[in-house]
N, CA, C and O atoms as a GROMACS GRO file, in nm:
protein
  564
    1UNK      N    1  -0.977   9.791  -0.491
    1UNK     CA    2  -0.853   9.740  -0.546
    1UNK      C    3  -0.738   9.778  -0.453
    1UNK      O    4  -0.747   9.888  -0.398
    2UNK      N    5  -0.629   9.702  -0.427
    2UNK     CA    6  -0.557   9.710  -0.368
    2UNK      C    7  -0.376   9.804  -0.477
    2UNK      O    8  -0.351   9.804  -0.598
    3UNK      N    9  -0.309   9.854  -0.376
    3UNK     CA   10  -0.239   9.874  -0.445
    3UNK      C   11  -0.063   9.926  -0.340
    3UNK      O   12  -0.056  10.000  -0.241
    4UNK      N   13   0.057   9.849  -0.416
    4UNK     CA   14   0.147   9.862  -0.347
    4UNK      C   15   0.178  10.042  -0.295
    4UNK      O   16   0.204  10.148  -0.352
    5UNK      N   17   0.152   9.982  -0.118
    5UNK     CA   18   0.190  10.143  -0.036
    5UNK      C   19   0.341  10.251  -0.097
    5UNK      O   20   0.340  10.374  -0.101
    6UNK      N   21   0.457  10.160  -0.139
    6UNK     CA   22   0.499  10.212  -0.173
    6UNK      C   23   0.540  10.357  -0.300
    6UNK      O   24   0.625  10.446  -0.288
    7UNK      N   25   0.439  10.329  -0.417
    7UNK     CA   26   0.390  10.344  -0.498
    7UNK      C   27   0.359  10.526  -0.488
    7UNK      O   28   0.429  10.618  -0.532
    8UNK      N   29   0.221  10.533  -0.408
    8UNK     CA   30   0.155  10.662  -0.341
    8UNK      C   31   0.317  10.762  -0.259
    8UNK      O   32   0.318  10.885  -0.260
    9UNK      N   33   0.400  10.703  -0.216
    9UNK     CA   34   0.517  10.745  -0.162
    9UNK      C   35   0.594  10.845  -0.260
    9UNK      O   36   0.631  10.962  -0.259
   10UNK      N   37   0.600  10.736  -0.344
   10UNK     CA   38   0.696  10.759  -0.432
   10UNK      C   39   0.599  10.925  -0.558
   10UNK      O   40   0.645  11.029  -0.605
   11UNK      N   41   0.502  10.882  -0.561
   11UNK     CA   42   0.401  10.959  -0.631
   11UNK      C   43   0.428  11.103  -0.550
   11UNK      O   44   0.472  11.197  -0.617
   12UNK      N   45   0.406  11.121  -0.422
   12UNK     CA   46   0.417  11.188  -0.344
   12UNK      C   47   0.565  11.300  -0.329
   12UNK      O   48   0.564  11.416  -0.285
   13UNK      N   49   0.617  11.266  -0.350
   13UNK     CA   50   0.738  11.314  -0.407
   13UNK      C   51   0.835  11.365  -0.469
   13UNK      O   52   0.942  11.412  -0.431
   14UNK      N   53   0.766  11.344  -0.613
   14UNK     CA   54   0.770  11.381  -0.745
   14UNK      C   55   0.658  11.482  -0.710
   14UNK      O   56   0.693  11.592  -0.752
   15UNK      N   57   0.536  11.487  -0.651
   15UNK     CA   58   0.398  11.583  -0.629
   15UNK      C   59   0.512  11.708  -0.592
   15UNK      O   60   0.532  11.804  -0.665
   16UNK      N   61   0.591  11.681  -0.446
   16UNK     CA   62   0.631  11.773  -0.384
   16UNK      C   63   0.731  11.810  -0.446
   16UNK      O   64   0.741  11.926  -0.404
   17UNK      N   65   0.834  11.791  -0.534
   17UNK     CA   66   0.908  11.870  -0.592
   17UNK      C   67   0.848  11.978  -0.710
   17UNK      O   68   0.909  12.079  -0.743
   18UNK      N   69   0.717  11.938  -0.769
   18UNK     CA   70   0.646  11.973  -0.901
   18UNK      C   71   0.623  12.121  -0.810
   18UNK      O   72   0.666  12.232  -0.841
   19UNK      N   73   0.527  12.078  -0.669
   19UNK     CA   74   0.483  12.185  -0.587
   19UNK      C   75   0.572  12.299  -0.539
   19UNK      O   76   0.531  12.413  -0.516
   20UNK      N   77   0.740  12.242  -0.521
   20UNK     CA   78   0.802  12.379  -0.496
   20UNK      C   79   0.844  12.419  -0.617
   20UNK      O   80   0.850  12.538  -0.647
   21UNK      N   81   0.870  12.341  -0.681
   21UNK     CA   82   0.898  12.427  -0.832
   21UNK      C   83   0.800  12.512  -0.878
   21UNK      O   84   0.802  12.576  -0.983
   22UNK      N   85   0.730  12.510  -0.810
   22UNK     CA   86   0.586  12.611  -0.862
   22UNK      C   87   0.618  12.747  -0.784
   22UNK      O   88   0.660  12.854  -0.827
   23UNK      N   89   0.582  12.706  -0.650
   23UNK     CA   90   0.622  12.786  -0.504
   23UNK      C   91   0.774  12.898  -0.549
   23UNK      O   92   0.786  13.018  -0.524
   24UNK      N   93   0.846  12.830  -0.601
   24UNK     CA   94   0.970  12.949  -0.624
   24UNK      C   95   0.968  12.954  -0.811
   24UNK      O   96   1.075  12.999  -0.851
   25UNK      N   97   0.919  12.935  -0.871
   25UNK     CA   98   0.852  12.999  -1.020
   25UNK      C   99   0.761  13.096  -1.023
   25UNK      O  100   0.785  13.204  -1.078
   26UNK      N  101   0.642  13.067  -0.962
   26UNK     CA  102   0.507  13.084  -0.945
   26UNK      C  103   0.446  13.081  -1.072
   26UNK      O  104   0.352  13.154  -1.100
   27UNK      N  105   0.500  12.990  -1.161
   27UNK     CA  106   0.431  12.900  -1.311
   27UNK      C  107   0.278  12.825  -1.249
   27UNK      O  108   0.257  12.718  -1.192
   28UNK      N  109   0.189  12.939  -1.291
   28UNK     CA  110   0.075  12.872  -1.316
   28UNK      C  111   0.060  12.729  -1.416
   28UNK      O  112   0.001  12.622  -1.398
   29UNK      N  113   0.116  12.764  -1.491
   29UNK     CA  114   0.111  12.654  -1.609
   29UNK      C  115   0.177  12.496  -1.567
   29UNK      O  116   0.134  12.386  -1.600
   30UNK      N  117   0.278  12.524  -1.497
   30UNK     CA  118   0.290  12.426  -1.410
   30UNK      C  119   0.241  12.355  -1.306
   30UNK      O  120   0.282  12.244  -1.272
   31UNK      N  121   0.137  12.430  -1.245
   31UNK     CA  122   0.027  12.409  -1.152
   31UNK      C  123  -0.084  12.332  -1.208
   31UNK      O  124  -0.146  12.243  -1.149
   32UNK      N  125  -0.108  12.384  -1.349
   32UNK     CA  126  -0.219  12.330  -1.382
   32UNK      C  127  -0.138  12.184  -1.448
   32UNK      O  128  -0.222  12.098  -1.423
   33UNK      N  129  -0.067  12.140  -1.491
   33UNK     CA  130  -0.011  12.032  -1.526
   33UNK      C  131  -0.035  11.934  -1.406
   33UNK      O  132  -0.096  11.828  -1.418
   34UNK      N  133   0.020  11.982  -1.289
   34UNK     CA  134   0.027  11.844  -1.179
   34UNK      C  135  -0.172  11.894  -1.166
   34UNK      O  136  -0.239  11.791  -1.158
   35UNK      N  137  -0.236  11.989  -1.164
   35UNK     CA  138  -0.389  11.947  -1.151
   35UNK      C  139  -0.418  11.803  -1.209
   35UNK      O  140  -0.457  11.694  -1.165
   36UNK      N  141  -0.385  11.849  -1.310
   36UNK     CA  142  -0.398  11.747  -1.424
   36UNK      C  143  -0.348  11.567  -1.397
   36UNK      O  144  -0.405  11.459  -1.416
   37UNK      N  145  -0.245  11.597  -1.358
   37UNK     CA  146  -0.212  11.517  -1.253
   37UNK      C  147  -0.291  11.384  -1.132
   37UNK      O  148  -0.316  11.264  -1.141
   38UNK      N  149  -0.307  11.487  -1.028
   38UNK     CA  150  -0.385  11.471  -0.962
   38UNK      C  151  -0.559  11.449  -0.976
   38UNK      O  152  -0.644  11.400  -0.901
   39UNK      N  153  -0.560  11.504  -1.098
   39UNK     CA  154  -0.767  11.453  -1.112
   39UNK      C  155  -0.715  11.301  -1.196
   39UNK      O  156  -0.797  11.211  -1.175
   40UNK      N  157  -0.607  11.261  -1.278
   40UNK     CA  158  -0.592  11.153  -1.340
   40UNK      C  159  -0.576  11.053  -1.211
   40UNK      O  160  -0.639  10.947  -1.217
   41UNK      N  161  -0.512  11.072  -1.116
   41UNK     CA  162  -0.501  10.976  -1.006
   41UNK      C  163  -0.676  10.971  -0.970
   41UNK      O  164  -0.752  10.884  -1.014
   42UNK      N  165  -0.704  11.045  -0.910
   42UNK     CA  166  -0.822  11.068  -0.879
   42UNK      C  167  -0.955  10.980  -0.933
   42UNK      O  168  -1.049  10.943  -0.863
   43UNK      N  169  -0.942  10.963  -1.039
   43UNK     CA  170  -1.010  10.935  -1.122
   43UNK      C  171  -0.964  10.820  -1.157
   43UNK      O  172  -1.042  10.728  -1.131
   44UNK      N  173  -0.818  10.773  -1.232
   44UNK     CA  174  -0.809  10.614  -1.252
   44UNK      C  175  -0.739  10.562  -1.184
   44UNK      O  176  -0.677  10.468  -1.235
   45UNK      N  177  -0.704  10.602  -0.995
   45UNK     CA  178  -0.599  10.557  -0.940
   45UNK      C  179  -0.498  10.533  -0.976
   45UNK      O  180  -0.466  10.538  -1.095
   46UNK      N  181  -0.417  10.499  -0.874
   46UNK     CA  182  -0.248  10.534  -0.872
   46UNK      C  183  -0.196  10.448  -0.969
   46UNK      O  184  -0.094  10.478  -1.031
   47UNK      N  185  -0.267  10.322  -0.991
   47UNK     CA  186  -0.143  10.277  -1.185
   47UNK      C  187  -0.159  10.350  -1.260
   47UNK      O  188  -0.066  10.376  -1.337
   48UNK      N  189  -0.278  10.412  -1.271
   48UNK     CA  190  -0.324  10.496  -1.391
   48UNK      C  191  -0.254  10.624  -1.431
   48UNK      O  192  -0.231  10.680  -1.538
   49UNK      N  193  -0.227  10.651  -1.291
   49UNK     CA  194  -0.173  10.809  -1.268
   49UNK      C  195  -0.046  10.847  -1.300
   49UNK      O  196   0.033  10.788  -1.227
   50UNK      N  197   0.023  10.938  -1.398
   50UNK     CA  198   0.125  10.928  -1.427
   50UNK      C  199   0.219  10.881  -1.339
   50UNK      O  200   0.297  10.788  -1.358
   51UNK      N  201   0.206  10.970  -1.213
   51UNK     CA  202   0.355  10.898  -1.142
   51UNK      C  203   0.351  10.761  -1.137
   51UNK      O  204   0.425  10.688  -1.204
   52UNK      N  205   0.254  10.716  -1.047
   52UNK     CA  206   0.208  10.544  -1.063
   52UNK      C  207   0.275  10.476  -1.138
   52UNK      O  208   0.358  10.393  -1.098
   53UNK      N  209   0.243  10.508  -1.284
   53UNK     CA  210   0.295  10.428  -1.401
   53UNK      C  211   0.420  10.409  -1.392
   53UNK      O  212   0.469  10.296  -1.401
   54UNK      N  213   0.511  10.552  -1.366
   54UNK     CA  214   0.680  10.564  -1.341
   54UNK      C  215   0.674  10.474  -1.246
   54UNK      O  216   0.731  10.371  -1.283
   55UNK      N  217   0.622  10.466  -1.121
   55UNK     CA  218   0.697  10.394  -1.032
   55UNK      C  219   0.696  10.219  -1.040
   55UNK      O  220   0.760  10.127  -0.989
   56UNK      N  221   0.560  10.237  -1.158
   56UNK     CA  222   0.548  10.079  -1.202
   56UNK      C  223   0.592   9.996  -1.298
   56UNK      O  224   0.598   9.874  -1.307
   57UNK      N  225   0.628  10.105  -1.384
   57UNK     CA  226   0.746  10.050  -1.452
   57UNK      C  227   0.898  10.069  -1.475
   57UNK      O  228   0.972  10.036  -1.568
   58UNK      N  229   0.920  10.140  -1.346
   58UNK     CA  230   1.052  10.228  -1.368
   58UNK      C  231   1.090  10.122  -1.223
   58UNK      O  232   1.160  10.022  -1.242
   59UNK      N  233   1.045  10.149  -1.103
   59UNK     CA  234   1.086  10.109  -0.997
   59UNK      C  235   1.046  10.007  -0.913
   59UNK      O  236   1.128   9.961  -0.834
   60UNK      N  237   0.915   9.957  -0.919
   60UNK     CA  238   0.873   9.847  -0.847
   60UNK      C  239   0.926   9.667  -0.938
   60UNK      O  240   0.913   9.554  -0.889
   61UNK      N  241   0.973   9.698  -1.052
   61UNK     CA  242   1.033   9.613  -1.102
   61UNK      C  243   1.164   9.582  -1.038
   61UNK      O  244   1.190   9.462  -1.031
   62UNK      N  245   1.276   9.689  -0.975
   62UNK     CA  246   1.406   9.646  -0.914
   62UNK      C  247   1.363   9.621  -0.765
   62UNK      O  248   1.450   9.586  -0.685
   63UNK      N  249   1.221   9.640  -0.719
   63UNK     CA  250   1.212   9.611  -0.565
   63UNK      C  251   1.115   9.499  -0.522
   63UNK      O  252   1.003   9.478  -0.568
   64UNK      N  253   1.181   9.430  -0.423
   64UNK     CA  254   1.117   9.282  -0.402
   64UNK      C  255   0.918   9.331  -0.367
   64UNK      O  256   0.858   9.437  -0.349
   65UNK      N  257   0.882   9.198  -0.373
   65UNK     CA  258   0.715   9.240  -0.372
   65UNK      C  259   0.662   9.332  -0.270
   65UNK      O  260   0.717   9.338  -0.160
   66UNK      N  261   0.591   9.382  -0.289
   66UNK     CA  262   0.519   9.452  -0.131
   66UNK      C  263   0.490   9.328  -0.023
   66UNK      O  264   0.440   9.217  -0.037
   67UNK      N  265   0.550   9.407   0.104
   67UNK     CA  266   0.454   9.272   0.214
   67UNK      C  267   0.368   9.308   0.274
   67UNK      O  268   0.338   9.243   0.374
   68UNK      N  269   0.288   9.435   0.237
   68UNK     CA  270   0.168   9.464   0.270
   68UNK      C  271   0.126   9.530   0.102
   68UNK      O  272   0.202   9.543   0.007
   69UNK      N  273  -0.038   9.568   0.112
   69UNK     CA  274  -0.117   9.617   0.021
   69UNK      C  275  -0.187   9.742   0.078
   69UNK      O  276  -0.191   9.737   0.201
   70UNK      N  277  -0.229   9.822   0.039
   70UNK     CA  278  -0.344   9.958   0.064
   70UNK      C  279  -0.415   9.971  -0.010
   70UNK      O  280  -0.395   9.966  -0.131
   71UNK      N  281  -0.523   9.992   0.048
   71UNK     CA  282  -0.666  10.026  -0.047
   71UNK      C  283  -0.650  10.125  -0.108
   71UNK      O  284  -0.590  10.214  -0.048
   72UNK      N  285  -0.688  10.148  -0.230
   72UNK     CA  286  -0.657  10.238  -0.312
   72UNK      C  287  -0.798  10.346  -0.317
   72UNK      O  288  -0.811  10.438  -0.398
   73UNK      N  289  -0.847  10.327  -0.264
   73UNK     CA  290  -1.002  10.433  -0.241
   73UNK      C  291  -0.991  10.590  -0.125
   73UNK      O  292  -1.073  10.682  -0.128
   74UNK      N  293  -0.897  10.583  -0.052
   74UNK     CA  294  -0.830  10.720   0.057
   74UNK      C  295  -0.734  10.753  -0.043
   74UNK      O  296  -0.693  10.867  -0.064
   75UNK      N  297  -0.685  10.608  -0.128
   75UNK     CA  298  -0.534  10.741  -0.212
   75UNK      C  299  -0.621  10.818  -0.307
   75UNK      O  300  -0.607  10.939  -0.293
   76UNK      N  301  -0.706  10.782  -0.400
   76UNK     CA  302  -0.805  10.797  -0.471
   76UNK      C  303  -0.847  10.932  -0.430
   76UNK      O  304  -0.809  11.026  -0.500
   77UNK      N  305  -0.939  10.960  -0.298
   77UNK     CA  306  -0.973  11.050  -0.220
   77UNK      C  307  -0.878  11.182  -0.263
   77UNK      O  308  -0.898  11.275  -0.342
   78UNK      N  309  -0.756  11.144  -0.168
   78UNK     CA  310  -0.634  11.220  -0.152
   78UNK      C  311  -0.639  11.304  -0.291
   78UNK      O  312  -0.687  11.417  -0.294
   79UNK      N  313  -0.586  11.240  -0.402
   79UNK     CA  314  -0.572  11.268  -0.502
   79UNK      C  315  -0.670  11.387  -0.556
   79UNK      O  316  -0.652  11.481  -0.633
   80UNK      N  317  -0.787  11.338  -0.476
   80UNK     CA  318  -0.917  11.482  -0.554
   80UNK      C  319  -0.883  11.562  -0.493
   80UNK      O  320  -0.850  11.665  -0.550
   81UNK      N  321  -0.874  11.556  -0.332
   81UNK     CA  322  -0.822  11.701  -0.258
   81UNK      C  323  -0.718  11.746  -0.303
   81UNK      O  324  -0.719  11.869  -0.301
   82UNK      N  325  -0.602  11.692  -0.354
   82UNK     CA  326  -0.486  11.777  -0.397
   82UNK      C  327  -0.560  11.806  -0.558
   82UNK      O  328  -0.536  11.923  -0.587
   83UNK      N  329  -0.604  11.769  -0.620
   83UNK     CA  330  -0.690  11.833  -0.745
   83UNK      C  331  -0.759  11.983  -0.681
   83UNK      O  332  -0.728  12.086  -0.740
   84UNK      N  333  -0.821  11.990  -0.598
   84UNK     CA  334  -0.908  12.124  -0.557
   84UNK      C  335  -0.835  12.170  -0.537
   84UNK      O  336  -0.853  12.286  -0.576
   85UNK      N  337  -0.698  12.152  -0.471
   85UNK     CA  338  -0.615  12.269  -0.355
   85UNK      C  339  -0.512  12.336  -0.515
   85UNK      O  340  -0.483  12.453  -0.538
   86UNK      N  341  -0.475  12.191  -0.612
   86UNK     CA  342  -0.385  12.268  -0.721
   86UNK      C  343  -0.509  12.394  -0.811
   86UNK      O  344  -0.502  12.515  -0.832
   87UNK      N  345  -0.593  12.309  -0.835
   87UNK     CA  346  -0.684  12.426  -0.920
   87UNK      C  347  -0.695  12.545  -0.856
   87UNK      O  348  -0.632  12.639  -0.906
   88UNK      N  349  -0.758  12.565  -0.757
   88UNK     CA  350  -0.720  12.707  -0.672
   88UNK      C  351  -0.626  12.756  -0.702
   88UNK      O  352  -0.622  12.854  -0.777
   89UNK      N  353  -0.515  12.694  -0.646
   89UNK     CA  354  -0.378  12.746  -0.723
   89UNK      C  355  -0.354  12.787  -0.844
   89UNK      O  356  -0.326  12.904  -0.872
   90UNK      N  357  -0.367  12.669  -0.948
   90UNK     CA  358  -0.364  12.717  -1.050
   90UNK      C  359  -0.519  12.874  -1.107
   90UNK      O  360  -0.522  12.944  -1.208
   91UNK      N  361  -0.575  12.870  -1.036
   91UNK     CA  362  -0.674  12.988  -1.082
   91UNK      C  363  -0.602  13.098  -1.011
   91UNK      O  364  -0.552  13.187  -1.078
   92UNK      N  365  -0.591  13.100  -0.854
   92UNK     CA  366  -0.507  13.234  -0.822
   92UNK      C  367  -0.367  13.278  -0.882
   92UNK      O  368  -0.326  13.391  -0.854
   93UNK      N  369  -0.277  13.176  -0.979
   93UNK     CA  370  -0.159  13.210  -1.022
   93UNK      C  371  -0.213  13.273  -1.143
   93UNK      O  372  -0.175  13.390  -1.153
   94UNK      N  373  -0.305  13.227  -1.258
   94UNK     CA  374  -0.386  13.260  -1.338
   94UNK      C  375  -0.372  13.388  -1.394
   94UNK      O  376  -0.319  13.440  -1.492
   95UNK      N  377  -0.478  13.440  -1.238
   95UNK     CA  378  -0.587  13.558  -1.251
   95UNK      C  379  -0.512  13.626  -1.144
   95UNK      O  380  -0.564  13.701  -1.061
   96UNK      N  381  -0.383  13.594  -1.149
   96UNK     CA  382  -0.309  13.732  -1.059
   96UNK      C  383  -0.282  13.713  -0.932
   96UNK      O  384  -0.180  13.741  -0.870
   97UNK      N  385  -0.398  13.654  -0.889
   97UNK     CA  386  -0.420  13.646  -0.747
   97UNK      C  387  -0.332  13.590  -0.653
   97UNK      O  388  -0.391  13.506  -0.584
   98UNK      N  389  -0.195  13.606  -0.618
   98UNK     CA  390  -0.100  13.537  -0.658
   98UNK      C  391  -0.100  13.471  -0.471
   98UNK      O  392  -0.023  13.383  -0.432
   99UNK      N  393  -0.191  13.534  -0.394
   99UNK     CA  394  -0.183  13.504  -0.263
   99UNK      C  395  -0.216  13.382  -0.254
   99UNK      O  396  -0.135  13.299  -0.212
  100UNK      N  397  -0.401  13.333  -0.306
  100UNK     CA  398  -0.434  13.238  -0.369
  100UNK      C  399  -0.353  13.153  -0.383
  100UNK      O  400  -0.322  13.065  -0.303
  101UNK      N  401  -0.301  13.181  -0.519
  101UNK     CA  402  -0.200  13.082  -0.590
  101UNK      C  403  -0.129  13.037  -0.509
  101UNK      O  404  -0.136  12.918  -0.481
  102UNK      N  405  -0.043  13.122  -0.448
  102UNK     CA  406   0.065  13.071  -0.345
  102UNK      C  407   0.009  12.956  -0.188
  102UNK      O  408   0.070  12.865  -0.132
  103UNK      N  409  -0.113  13.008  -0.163
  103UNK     CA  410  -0.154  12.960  -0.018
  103UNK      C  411  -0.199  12.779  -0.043
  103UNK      O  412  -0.163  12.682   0.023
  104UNK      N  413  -0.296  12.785  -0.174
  104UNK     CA  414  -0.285  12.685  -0.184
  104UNK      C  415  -0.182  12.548  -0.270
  104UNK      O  416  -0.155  12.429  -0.257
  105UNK      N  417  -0.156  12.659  -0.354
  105UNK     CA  418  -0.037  12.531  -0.390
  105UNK      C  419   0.116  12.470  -0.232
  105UNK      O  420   0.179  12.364  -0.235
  106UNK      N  421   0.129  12.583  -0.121
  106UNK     CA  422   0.156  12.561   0.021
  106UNK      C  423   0.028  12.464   0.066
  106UNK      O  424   0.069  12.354   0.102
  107UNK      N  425  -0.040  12.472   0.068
  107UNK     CA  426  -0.148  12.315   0.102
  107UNK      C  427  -0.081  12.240   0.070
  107UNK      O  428  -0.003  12.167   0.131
  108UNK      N  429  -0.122  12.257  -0.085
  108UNK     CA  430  -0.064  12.072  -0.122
  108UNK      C  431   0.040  12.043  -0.076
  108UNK      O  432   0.042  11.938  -0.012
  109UNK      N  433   0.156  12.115  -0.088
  109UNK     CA  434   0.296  12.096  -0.072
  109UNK      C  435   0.322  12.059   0.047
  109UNK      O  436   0.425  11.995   0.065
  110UNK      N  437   0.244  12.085   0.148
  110UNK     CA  438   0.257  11.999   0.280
  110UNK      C  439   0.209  11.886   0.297
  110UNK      O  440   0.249  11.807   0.382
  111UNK      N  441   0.093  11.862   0.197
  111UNK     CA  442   0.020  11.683   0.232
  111UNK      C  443   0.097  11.618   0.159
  111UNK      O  444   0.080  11.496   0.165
  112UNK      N  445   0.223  11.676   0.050
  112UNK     CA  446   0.244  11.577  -0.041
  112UNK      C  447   0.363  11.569   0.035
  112UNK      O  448   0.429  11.466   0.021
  113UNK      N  449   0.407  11.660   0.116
  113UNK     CA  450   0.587  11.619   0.179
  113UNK      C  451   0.536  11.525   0.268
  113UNK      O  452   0.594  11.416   0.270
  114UNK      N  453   0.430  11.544   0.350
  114UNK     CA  454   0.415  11.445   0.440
  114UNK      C  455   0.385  11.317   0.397
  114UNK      O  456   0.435  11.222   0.458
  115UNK      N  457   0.327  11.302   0.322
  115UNK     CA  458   0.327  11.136   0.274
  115UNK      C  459   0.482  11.101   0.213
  115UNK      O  460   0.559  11.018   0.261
  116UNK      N  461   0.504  11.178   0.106
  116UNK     CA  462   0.671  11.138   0.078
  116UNK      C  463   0.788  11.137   0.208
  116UNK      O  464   0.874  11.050   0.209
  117UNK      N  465   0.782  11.236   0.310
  117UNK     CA  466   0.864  11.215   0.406
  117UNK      C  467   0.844  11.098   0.486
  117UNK      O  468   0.930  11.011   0.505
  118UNK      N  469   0.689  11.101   0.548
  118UNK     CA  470   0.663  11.032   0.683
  118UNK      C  471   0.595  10.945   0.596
  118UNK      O  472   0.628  10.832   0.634
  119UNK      N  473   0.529  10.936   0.511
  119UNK     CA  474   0.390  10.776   0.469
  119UNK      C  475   0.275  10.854   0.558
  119UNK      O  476   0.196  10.783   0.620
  120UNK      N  477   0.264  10.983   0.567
  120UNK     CA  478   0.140  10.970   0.643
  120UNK      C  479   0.062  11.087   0.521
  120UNK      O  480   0.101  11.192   0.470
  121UNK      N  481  -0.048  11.014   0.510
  121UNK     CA  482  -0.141  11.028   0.406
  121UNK      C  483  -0.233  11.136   0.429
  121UNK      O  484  -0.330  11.061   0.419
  122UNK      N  485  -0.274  11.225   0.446
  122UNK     CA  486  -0.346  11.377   0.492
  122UNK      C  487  -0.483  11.297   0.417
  122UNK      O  488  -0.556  11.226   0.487
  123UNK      N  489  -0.508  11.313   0.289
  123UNK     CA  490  -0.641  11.276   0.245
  123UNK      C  491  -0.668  11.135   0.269
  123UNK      O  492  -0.786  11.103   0.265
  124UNK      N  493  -0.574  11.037   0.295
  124UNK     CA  494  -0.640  10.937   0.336
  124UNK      C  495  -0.691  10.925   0.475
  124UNK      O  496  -0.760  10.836   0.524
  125UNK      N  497  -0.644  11.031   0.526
  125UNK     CA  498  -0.691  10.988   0.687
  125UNK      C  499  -0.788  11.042   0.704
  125UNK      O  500  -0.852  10.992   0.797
  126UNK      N  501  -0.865  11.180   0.626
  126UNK     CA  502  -0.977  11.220   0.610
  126UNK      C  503  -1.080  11.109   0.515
  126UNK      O  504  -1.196  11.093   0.551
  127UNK      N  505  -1.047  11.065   0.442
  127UNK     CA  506  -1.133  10.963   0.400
  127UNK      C  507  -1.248  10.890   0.478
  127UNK      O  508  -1.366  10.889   0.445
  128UNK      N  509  -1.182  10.818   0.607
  128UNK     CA  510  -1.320  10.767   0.614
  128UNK      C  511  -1.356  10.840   0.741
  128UNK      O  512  -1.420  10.778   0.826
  129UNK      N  513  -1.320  10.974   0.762
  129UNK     CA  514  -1.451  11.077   0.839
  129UNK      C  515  -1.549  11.096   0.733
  129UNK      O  516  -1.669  11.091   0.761
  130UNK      N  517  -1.507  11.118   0.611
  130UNK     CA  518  -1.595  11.179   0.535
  130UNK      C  519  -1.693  11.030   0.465
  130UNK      O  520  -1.791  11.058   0.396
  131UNK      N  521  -1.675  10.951   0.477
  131UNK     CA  522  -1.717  10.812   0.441
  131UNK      C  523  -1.802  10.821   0.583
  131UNK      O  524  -1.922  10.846   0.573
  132UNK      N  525  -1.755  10.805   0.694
  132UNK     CA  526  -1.877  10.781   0.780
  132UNK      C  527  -1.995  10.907   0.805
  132UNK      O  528  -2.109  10.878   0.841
  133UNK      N  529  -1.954  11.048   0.781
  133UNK     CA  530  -2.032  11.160   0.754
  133UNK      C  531  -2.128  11.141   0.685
  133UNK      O  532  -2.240  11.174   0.724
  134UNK      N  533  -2.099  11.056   0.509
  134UNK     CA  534  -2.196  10.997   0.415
  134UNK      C  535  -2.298  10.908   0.455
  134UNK      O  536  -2.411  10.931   0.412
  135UNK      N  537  -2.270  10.768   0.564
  135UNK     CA  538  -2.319  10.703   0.596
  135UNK      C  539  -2.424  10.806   0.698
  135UNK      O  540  -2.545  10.797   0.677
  136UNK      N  541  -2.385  10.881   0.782
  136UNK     CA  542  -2.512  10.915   0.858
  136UNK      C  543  -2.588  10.982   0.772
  136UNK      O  544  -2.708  10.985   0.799
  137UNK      N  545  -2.546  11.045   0.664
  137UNK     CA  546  -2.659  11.139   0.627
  137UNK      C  547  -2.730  11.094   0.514
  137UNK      O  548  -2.806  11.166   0.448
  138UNK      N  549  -2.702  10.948   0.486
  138UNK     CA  550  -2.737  10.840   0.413
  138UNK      C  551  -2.866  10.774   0.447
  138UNK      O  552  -2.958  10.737   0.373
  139UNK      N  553  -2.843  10.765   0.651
  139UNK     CA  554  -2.954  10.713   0.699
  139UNK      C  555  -3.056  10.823   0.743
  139UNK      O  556  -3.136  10.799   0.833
  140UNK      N  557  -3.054  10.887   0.710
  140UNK     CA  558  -3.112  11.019   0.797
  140UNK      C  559  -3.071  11.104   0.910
  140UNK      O  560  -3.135  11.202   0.945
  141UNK      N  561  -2.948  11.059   0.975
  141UNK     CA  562  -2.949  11.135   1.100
  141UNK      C  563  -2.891  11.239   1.116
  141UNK      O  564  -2.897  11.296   1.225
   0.00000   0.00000   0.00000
């Protein structure tokens, strides 16, 4: 399925403010909210995904059509890796561990500025290494 690039941007954004608000709180509970987050993208892609929805019914209504589309299967991707990197987080803010907590919710917070700053997608660009990784070890080699 295809889905307007802008969209993942905008998602991205709202990710990275959730992420420093964490970073200078250190609210686990807030960590685990954007998890939550992020496995919903993950899982029903970016309309599905709360931000998605905001940007689909809040903002892609005042902006003319997309003149391009993106596959929605690397944002998809993306979305699970920032799921692993928040859960970590959210388990090291948890259980104390607050180095944890902190190192990886700093993960996310860099793949999500970079797609909101630049459009450049960290888990989508790992996507299809790990897609062609599958394929070899699919065929045997």
């Amino acid at each position: 399925m295809q889905t307007d690039p802008r969209a993942p941007r905008f998602a991205a954004a709202l990710t990275a403010l959730v992420l420093a608000a964490v970073l200078i709180t250190g609210s686990g509970l807030l960590l685990a909210a954007q998890t939550v987050v992020f496995v919903i993208g993950a899982i029903g892609g970016p309309r599905v995904s709360p931000y998605g929805r905001l940007f689909h019914t809040f903002i892609a209504p005042r902006l003319a059509p997309p003149t391009e589309t993106q596959d929605e299967r690397p944002l998809r991707f993306a979305q699970g890796g920032g799921a692993v990197f928040a859960a970590v987080g959210t388990l090291g803010h948890l259980t104390e561990v607050t180095w944890l907590g902190l190192l990886s919710t700093a993960f996310a917070l860099a793949a999500a500025f970079l797609n909101a700053a630049f459009g450049y997608c960290l888990g989508c660009e790992i996507y299809p290494i790990v897609r062609r990784a599958q394929g070899r070890l699919g065929a045997g080699a």
